[in-house]
N, C-alpha and C positions, 0 to 999 in steps of 0.2 A: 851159582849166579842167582840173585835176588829177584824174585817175580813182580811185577807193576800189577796190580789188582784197581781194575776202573769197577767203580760201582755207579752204576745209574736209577736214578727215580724222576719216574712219570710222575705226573700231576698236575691236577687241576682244583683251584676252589678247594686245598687241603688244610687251612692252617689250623683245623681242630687236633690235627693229626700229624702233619710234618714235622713239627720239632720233636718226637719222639723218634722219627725213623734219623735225623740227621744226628741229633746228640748219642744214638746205638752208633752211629760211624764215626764220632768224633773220639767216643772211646775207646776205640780197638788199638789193639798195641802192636799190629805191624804197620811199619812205617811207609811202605812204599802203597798208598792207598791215592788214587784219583776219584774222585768225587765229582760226578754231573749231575746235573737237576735239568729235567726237561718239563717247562710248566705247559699247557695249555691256553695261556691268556687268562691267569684267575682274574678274578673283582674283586676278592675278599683280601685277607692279612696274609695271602701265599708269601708275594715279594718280601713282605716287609722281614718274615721268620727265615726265608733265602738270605734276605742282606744283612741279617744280625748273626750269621756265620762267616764270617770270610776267611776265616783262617779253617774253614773246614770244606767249604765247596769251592770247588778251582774250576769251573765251570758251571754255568747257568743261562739259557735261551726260555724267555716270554714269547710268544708266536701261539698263533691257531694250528691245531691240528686234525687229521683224520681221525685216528682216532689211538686207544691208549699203546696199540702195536705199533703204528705210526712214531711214537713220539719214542719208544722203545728203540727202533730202528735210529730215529737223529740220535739218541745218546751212541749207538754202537758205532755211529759214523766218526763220532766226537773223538770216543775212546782212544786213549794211545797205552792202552794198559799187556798186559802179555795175556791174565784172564777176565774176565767181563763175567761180574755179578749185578742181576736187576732186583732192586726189593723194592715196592709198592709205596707210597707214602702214606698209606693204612698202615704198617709193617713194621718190624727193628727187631736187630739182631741182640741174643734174648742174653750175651756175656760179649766182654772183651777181647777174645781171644779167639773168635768164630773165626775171623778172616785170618788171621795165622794160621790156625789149625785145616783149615781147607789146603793153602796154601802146602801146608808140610804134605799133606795127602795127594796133590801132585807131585811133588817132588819124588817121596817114597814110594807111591806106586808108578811112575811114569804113565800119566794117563794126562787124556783130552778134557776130559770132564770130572765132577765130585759133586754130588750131592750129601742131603743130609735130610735130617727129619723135620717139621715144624709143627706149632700147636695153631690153633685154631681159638680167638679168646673173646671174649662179649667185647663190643663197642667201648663201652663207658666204662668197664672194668676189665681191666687186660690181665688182672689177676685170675679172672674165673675162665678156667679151660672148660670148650664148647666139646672139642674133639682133639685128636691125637694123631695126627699124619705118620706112621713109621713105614718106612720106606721100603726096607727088608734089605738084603743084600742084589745086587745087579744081577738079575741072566734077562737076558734079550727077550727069548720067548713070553715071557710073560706079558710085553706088549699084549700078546694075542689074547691075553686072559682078564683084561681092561686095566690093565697096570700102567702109571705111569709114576715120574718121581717131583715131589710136587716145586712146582718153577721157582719158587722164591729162595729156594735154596739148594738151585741146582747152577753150580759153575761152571764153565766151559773158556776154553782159550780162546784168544778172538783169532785165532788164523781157521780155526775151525767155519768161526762164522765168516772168514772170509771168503772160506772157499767153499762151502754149502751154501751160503746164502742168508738172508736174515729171517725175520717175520713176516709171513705172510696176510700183507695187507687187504686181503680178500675176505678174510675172517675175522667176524667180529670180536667172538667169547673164547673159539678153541684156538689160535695160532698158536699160542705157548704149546699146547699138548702136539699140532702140527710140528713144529719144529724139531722139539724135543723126537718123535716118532721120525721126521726126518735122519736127523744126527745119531740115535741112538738103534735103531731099528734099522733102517734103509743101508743106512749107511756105516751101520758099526762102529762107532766112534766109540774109544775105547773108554770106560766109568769105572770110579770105584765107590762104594758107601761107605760114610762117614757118620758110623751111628750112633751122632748126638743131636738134641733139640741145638738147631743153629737161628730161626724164625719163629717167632711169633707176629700169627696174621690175625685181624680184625676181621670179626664172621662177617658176611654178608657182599664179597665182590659179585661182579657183573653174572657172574654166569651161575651163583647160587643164591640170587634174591630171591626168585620164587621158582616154581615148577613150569612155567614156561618158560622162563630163561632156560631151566637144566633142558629141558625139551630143546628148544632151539641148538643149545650147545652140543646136544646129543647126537644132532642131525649132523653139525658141523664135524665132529669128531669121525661119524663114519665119511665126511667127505676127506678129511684129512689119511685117508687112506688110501683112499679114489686119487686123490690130486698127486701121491706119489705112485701111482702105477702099483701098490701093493692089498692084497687080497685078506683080508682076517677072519675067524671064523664069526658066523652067523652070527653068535650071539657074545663078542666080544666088545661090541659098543655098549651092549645091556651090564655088561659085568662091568664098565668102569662105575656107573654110579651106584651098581650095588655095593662094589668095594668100600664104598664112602662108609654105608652103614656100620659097621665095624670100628670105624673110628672113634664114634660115637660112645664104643661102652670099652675102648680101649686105656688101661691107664699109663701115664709115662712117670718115671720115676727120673724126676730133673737132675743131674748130677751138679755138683756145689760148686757153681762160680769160679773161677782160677782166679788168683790174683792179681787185681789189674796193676798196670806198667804204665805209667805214664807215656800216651802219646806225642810222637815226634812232633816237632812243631813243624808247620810247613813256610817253607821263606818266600814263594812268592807265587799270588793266585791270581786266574784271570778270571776273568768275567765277560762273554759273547753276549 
């Protein structure tokens, strides 16, 4: 049986950046792909680069929201997909064959979830790698050792999120890592690693602008512990952003591209 894969992207005030994360999803060459865009109420050229897709986004809401977990959450309400991937509108999938290839990684190992590796790339030149996210292989424990796998290329089925729950709207910078520590930790959902570059992110989101945000987010991450009734060692909030360092002088060796396959065309899109 063939998997429905909904991909959603937040945003607000993106258009420096949005047409690169939707034309990485226009390319991909498995067919059964749903497509949401949840904007925030841009002012700027957001709408205008959403409505010069229509044969690639099948859904789209303009609205205010709380905030970018918020708008995470309306896409997964939207979703009628079987897994539910979010990528950032900083963000895009770095070949054609990502979202296949995840997909085969369900199927093959029967699992809830799949991640993968991503790069970390300057603003203005998405060619020059800042840092190197590799994931490792899955064991649970390692939560405790400030390990997590990084969100924009972590998949999950959406009965998963239906029956844990979604984003916790209480946190600003760490719900991703909450959640994730929910699903993966609390609650054992079962993962497998998928060790290829699947994302390329744009340095500089909410919670790695400067040193008070990583402060703030650091606090949140030991509450995201606390809010699930689970205990970690002392100094396992301190290890996730030492972990980071490492990235830094880590190199990845890209593997070549697969050939792409012309995308399915889709017959008929809506728009909320």
């Amino acid at each position: 049986m063939r998997m429905k894969v909904s991909i959603i992207t937040p945003c607000f005030n993106s258009s420096a950046t949005l047409r690169d994360t939707i034309e990485s999803i226009a390319r991909q060459d498995y067919p059964e792909i749903e497509y949401i865009i949840i904007d925030g109420g841009s002012t700027d050229h957001t709408l205008d680069i959403i409505k010069a897709y229509p044969d690639v986004v099948d859904h789209w809401v303009s609205e205010a929201d709380r905030s970018l977990y918020d708008a995470m959450n309306k896409g997964i309400h939207l979703a009628s997909g079987d897994i539910i991937a979010i990528i950032n509108s900083d963000d895009f999938y770095v070949h054609s064959a990502v979202i296949s290839r995840v997909v085969q990684q369900f199927k093959r190992n029967r699992v809830d979830s799949v991640y993968g590796d991503i790069q970390y790339v300057a603003p203005q030149n998405t060619q020059r790698v800042i840092r190197n996210w590799i994931s490792g292989k899955y064991q649970r424990r390692n939560f405790l050792y400030g390990w997590m796998p990084p969100h924009p290329a972590f998949f999950v089925k959406k009965k998963v999120y239906d029956a844990l729950g979604f984003f916790d709207t209480r946190l600003q910078t760490s719900a991703d890592y909450e959640l994730m520590l929910r699903f993966l930790y609390k609650h054992r959902v079962s993962s497998h690693y998928l060790p290829e570059l699947l994302v390329r992110m744009r340095a500089g989101g909410v919670s790695n602008r400067s040193w008070l945000k990583r402060f703030e987010a650091n606090l949140e991450d030991r509450k995201a512990w606390k809010m699930n009734g689970l205990r970690p060692y002392f100094f396992t909030a301190v290890m996730k952003p030492i972990r980071k360092i490492k990235q830094f002088f880590t190199p990845y060796h890209t593997p070549q591209e697969p050939q792409r396959s012309k995308p399915q065309q889709k017959l008929k899109k809506t728009k909320l």
